[in-house]
mmCIF file as gemmi writes it, N, C-alpha and C atoms, coordinates in Angstrom:
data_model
loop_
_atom_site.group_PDB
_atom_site.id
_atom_site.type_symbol
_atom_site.label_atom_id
_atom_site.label_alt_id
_atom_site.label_comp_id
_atom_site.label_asym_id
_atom_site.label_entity_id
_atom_site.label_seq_id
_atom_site.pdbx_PDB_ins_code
_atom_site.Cartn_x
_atom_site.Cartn_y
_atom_site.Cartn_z
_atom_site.occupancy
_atom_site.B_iso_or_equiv
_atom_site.pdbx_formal_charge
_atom_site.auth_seq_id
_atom_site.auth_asym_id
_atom_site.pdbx_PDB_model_num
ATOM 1 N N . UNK Axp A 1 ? 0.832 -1.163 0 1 0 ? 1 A 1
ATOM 2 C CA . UNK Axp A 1 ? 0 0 0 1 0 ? 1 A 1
ATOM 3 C C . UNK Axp A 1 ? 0.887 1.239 0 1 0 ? 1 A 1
ATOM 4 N N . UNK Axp A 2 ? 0.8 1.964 -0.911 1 0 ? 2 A 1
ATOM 5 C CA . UNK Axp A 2 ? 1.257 3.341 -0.905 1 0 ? 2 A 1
ATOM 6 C C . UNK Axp A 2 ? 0.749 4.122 0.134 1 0 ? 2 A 1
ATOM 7 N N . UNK Axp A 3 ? 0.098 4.726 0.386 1 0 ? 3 A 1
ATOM 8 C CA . UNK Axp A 3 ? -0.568 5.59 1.497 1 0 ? 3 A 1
ATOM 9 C C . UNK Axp A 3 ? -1.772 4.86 2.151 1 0 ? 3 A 1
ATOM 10 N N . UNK Axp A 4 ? -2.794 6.044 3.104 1 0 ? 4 A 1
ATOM 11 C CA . UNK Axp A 4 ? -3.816 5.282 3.57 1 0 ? 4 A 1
ATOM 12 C C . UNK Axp A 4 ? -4.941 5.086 3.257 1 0 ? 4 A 1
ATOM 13 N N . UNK Axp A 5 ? -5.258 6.067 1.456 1 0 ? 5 A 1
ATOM 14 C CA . UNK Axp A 5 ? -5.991 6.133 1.034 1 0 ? 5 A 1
ATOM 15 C C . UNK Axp A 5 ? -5.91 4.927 0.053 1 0 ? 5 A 1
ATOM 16 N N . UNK Axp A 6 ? -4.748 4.032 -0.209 1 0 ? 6 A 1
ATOM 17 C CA . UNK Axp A 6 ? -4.652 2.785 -0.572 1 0 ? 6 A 1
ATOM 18 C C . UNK Axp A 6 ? -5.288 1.631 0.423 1 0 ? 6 A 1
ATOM 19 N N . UNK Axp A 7 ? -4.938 1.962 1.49 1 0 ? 7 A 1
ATOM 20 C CA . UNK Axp A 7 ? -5.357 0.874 2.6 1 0 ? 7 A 1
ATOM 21 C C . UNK Axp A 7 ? -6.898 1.166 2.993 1 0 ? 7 A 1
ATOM 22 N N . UNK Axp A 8 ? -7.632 2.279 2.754 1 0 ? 8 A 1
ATOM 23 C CA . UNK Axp A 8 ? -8.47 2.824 2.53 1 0 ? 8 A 1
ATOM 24 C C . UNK Axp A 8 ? -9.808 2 1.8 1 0 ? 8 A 1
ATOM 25 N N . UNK Axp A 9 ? -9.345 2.242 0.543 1 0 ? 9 A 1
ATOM 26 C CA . UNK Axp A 9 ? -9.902 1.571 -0.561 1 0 ? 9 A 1
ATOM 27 C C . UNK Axp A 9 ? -9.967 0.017 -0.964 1 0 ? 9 A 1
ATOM 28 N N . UNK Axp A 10 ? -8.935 -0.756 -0.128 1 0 ? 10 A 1
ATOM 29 C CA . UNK Axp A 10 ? -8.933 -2.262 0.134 1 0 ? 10 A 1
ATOM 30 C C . UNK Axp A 10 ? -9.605 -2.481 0.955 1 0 ? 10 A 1
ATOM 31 N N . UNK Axp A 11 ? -9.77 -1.83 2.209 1 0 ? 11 A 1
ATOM 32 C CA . UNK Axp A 11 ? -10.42 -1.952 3.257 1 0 ? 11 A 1
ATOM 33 C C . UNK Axp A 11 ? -12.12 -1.671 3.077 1 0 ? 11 A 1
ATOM 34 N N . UNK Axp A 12 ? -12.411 -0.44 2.772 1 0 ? 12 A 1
ATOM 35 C CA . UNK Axp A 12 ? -14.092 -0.754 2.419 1 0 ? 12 A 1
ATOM 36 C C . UNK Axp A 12 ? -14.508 -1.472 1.447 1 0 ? 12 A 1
ATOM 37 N N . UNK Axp A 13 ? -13.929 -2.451 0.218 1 0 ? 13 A 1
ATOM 38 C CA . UNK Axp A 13 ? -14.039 -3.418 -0.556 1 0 ? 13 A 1
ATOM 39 C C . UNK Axp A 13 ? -14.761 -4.502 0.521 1 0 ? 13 A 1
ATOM 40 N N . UNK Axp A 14 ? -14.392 -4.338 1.247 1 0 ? 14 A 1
ATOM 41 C CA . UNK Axp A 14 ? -14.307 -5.568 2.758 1 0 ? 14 A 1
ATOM 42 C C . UNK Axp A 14 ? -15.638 -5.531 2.881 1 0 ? 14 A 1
ATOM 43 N N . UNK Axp A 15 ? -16.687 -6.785 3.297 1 0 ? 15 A 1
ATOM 44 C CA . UNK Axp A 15 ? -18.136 -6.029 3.976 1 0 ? 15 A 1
ATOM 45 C C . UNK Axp A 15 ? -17.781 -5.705 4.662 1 0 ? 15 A 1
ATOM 46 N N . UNK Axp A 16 ? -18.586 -5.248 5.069 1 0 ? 16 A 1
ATOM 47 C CA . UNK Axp A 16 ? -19.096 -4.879 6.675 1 0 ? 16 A 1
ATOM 48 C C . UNK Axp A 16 ? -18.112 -3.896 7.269 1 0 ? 16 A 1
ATOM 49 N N . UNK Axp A 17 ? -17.092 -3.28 6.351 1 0 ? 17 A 1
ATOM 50 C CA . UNK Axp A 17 ? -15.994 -2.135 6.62 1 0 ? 17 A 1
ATOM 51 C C . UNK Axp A 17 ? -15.917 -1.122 6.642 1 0 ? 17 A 1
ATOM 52 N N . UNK Axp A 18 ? -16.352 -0.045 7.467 1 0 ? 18 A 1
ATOM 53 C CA . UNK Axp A 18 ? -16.479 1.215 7.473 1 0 ? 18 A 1
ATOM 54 C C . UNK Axp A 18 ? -15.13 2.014 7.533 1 0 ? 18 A 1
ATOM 55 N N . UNK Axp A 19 ? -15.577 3.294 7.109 1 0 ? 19 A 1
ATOM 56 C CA . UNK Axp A 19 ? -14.604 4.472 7.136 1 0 ? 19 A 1
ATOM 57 C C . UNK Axp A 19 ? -15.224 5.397 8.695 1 0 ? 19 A 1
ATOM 58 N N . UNK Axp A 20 ? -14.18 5.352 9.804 1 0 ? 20 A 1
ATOM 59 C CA . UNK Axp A 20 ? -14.355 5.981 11.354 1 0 ? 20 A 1
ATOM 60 C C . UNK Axp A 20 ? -13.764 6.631 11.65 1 0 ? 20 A 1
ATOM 61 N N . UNK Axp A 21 ? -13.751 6.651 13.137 1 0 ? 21 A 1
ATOM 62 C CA . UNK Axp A 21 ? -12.076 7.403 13.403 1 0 ? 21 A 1
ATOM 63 C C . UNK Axp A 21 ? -11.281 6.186 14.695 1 0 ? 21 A 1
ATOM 64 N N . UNK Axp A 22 ? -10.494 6.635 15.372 1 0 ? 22 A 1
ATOM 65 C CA . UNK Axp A 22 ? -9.806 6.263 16.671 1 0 ? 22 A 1
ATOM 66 C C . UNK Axp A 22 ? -9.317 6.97 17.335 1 0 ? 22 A 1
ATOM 67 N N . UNK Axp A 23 ? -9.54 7.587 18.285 1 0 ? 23 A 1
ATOM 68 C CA . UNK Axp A 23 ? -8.903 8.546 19.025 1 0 ? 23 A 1
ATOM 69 C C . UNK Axp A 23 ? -8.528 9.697 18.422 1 0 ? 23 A 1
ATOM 70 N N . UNK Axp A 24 ? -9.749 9.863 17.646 1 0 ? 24 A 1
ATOM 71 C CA . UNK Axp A 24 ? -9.73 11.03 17.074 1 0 ? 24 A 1
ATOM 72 C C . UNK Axp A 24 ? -9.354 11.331 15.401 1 0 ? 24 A 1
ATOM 73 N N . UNK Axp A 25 ? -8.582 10.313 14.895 1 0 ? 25 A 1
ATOM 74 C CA . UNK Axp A 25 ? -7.632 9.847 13.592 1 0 ? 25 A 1
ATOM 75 C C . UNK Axp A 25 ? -9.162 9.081 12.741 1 0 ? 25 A 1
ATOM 76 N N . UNK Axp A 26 ? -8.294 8.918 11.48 1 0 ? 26 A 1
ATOM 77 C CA . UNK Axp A 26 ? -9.469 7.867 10.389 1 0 ? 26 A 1
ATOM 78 C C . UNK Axp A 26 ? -8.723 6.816 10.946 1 0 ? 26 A 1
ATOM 79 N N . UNK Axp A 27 ? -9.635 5.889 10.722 1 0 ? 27 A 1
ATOM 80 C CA . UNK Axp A 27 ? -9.403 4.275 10.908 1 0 ? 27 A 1
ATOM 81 C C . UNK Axp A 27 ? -10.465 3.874 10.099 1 0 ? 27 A 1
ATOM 82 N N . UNK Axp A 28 ? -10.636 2.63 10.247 1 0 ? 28 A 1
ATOM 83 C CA . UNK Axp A 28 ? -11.408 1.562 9.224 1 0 ? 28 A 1
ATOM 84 C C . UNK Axp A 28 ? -11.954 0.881 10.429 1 0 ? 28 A 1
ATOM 85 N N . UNK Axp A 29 ? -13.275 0.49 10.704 1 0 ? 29 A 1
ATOM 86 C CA . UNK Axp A 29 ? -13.833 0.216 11.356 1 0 ? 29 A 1
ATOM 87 C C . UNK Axp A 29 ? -14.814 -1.063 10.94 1 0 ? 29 A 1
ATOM 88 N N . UNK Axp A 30 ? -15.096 -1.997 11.943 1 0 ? 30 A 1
ATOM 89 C CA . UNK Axp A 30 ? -15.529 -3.879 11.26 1 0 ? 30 A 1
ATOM 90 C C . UNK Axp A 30 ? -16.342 -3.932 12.72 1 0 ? 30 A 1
ATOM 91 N N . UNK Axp A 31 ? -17.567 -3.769 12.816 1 0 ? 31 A 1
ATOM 92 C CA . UNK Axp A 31 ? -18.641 -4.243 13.166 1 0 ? 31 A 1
ATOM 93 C C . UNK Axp A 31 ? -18.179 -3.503 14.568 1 0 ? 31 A 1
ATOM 94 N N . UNK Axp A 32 ? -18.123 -1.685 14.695 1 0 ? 32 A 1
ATOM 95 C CA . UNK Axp A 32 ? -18.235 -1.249 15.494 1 0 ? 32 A 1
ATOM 96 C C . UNK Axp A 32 ? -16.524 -0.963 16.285 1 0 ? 32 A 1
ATOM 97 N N . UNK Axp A 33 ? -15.741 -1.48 15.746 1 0 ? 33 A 1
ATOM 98 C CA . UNK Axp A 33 ? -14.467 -2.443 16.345 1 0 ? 33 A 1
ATOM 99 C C . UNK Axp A 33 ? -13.548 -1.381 15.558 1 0 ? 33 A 1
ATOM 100 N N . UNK Axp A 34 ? -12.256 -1.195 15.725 1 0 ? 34 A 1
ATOM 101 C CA . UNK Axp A 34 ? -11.331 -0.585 14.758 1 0 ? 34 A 1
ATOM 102 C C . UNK Axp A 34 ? -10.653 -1.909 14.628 1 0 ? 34 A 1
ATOM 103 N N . UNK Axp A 35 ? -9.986 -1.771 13.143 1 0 ? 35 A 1
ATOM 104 C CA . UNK Axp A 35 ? -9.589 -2.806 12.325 1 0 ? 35 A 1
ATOM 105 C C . UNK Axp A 35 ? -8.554 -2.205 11.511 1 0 ? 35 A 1
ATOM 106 N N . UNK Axp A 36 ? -8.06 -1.148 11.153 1 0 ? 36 A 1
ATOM 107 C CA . UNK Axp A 36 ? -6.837 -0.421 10.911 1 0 ? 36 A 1
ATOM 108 C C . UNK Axp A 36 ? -6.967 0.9 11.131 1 0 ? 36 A 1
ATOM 109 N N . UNK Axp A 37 ? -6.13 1.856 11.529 1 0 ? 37 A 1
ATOM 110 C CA . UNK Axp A 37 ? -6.116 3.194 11.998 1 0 ? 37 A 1
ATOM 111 C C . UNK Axp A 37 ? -4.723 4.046 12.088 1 0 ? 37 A 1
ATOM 112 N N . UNK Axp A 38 ? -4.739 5.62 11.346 1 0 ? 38 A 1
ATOM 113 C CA . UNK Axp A 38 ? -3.679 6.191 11.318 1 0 ? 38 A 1
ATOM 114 C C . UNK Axp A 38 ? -3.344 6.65 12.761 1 0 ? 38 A 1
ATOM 115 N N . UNK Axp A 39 ? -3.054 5.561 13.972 1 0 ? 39 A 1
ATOM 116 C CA . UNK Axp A 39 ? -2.295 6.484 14.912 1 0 ? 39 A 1
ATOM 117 C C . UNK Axp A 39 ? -1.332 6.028 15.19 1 0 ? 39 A 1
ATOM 118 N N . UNK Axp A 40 ? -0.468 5.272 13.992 1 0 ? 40 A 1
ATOM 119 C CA . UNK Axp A 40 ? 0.888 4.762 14.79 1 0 ? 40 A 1
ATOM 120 C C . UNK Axp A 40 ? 1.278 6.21 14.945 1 0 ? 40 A 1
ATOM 121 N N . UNK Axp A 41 ? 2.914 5.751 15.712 1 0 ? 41 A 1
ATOM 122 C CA . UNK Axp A 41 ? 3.729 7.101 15.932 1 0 ? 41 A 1
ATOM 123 C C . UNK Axp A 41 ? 4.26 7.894 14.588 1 0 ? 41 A 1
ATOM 124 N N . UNK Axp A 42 ? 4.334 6.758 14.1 1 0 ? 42 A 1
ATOM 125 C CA . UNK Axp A 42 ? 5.251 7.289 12.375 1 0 ? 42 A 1
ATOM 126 C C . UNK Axp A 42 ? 4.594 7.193 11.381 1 0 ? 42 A 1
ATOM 127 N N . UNK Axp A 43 ? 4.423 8.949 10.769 1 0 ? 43 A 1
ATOM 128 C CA . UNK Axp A 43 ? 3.52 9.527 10.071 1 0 ? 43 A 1
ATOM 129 C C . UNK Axp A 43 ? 3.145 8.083 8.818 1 0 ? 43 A 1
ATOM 130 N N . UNK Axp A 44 ? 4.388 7.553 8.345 1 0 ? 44 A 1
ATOM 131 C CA . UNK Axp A 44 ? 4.259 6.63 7.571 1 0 ? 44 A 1
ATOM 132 C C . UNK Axp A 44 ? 3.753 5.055 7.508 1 0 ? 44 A 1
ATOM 133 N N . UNK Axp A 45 ? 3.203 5.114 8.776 1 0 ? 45 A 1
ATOM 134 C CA . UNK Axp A 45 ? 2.706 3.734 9.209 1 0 ? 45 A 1
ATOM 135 C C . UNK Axp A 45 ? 1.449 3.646 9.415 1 0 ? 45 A 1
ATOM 136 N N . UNK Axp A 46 ? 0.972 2.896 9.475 1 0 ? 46 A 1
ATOM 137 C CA . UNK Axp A 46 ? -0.415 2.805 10.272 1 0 ? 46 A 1
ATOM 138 C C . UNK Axp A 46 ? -0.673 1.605 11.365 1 0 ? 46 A 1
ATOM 139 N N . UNK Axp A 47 ? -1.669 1.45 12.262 1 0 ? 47 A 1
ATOM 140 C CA . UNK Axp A 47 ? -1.87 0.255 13.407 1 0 ? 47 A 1
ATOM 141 C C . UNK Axp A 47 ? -2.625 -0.781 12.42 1 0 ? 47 A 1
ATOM 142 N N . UNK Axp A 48 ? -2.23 -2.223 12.494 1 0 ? 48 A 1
ATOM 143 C CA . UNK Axp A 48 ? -3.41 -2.983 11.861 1 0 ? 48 A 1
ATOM 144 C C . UNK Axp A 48 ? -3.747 -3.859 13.063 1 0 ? 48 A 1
ATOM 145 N N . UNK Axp A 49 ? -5.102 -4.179 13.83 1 0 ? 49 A 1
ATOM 146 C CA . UNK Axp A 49 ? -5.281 -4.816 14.665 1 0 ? 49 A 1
ATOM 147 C C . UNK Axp A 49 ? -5.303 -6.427 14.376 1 0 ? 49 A 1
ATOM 148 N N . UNK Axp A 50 ? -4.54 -7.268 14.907 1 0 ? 50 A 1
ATOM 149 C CA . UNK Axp A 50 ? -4.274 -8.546 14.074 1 0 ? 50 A 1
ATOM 150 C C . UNK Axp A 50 ? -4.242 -9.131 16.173 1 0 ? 50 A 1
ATOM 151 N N . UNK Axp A 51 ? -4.402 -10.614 16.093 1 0 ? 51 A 1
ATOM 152 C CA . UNK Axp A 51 ? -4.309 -11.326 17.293 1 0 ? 51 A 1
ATOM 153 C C . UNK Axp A 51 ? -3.077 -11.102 17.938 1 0 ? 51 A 1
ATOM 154 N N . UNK Axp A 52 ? -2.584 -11.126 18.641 1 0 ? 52 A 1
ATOM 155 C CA . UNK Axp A 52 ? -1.213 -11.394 19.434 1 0 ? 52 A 1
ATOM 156 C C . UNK Axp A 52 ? -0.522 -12.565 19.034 1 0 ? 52 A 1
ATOM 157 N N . UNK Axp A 53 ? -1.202 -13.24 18.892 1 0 ? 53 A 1
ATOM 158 C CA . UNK Axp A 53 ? 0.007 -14.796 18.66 1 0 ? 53 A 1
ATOM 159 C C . UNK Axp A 53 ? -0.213 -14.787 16.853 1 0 ? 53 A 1
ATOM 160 N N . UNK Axp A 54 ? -0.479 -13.611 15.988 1 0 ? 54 A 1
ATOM 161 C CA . UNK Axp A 54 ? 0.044 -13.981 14.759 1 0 ? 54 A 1
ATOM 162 C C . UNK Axp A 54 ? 1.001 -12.41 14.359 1 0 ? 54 A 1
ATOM 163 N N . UNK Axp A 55 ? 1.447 -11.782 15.623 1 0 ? 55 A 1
ATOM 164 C CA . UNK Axp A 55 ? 2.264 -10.592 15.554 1 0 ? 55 A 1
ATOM 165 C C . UNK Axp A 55 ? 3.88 -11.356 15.31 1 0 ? 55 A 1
ATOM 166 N N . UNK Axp A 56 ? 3.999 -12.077 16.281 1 0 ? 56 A 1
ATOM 167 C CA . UNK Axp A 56 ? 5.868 -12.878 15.639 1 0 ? 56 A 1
ATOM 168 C C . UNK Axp A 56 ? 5.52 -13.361 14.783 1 0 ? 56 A 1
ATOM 169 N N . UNK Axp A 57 ? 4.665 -14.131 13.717 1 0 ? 57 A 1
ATOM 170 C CA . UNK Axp A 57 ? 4.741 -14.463 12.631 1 0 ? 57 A 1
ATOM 171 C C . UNK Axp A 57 ? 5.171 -13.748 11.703 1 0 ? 57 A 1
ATOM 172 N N . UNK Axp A 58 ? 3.808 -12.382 11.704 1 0 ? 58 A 1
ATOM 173 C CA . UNK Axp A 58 ? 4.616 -11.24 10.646 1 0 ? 58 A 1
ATOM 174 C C . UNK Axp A 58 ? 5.381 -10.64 10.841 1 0 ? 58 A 1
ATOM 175 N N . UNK Axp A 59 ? 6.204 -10.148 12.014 1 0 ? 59 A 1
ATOM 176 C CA . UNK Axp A 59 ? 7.411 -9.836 12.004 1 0 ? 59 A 1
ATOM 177 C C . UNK Axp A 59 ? 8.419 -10.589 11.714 1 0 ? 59 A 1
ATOM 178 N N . UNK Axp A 60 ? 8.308 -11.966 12.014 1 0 ? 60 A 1
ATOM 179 C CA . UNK Axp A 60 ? 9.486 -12.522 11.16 1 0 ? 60 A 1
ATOM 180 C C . UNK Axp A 60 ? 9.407 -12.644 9.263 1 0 ? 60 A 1
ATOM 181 N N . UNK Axp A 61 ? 8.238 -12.637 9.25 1 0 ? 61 A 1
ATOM 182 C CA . UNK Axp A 61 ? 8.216 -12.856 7.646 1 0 ? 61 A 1
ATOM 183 C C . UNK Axp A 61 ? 8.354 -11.658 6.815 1 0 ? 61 A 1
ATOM 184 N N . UNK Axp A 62 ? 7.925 -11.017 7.565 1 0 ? 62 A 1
ATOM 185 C CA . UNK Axp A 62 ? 8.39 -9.275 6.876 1 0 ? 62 A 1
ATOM 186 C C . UNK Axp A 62 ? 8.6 -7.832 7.625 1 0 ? 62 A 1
ATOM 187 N N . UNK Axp A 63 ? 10.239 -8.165 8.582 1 0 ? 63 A 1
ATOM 188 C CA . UNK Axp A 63 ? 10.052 -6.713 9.662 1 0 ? 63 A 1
ATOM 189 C C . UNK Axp A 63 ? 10.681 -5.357 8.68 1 0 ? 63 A 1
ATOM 190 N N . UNK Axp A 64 ? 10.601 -5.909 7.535 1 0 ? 64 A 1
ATOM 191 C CA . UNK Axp A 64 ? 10.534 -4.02 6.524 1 0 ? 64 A 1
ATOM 192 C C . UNK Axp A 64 ? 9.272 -3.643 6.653 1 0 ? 64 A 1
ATOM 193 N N . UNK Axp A 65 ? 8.04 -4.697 6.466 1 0 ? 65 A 1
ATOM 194 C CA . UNK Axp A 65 ? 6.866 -4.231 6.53 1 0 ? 65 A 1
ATOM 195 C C . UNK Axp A 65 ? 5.965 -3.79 7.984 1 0 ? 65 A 1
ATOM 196 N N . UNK Axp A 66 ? 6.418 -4.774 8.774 1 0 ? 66 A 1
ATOM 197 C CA . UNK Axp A 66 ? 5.77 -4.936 9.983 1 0 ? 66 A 1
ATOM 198 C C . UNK Axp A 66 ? 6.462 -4.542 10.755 1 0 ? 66 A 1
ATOM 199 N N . UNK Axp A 67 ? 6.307 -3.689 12.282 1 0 ? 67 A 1
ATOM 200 C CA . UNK Axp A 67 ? 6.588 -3.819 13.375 1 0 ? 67 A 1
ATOM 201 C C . UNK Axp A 67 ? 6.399 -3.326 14.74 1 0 ? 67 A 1
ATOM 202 N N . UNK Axp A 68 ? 6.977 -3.041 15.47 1 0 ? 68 A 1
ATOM 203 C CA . UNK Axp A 68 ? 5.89 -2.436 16.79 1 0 ? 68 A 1
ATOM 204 C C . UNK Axp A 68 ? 6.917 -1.879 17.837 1 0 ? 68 A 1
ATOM 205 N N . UNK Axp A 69 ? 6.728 -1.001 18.671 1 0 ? 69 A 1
ATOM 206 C CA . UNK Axp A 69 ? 7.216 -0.157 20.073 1 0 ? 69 A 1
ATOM 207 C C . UNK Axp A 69 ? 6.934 -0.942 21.215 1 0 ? 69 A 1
ATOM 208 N N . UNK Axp A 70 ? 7.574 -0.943 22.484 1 0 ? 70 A 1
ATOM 209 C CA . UNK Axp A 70 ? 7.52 -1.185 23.259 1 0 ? 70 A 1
ATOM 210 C C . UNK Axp A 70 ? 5.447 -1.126 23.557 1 0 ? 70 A 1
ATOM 211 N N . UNK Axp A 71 ? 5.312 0.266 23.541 1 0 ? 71 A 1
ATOM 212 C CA . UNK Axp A 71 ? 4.163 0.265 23.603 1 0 ? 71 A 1
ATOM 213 C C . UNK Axp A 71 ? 3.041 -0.64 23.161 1 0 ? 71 A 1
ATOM 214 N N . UNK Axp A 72 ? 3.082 -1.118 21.84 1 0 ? 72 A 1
ATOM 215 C CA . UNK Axp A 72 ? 1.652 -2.066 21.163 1 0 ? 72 A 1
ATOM 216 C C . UNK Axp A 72 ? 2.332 -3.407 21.367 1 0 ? 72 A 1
ATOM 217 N N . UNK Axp A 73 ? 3.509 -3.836 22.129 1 0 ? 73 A 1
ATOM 218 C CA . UNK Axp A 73 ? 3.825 -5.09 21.887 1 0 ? 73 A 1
ATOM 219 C C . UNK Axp A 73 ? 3.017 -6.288 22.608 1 0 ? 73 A 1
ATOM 220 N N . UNK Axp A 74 ? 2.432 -5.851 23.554 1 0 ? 74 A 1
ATOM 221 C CA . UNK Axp A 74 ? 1.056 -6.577 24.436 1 0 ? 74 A 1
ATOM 222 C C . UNK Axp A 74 ? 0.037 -6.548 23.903 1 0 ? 74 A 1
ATOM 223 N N . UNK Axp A 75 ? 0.056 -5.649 23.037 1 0 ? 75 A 1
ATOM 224 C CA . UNK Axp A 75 ? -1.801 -5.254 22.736 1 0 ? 75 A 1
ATOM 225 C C . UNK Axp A 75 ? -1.601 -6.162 21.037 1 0 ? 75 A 1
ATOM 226 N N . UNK Axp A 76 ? -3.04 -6.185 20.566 1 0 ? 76 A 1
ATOM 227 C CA . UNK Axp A 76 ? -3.322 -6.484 19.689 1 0 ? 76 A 1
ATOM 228 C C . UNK Axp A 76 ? -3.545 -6.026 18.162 1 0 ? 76 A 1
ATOM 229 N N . UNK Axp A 77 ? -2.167 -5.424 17.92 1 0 ? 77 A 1
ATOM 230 C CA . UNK Axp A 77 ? -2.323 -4.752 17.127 1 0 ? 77 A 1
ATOM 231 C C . UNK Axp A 77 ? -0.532 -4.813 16.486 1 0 ? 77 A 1
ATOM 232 N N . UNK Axp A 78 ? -0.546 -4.219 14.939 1 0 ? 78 A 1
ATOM 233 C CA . UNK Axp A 78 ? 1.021 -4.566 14.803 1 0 ? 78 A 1
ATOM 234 C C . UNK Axp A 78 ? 1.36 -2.831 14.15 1 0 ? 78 A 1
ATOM 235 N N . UNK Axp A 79 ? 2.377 -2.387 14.003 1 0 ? 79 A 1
ATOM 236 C CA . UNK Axp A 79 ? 2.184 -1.211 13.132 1 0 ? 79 A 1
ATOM 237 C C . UNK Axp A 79 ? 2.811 -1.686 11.61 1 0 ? 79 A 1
ATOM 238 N N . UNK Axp A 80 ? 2.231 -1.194 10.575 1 0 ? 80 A 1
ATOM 239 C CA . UNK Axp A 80 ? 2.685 -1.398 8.913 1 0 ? 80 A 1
ATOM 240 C C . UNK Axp A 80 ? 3.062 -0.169 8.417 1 0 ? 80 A 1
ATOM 241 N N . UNK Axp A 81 ? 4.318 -0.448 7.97 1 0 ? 81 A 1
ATOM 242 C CA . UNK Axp A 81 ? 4.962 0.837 6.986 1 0 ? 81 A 1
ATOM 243 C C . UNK Axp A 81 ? 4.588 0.771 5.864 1 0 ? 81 A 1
C-alpha cells in the first residue's frame, strides 16, 4: 500500500468495513471495532489490529513491513509501513 488512502480503498471493498475514526484519527472500522487506523507514531505507518500470537509471525516474515514499540507489543495490534 502506498498511502492510507490505498489501505483505505482495500479496506471498504471488505463487507461490513467502514470508514471511522480512533482517538480522534481515520481508521477503518468492522462491526463497530477498529480494524486499521492512522495512529501509529510514524507519520508513515499505520496500526493494523491482528491477534497477538500472529504478531511474531509477521514480524518474522516481513520486519521491513511490519513492526511495533515497546508500547503495542502486548496489545493487539502490529504497526505497517
Amino acid at each position: 500500500m502506498k498511502d492510507w488512502s490505498s489501505v483505505v480503498a482495500v479496506g471498504i471493498a471488505l463487507p461490513r468495513v467502514e470508514q471511522g475514526t480512533s482517538y480522534g484519527k481515520p481508521a477503518l472500522r468492522f462491526r463497530e471495532r477498529t480494524l486499521a487506523a492512522t495512529t501509529a507514531p510514524d507519520p508513515g505507518s499505520f496500526v493494523l489490529h491482528v491477534a497477538v500470537e500472529e504478531k511474531d509471525w509477521l514480524l518474522e516474515r516481513d520486519p521491513a513491513t511490519f513492526w511495533q514499540t515497546d508500547q503495542h507489543r502486548d496489545w493487539p495490534a502490529i504497526l505497517v509501513r
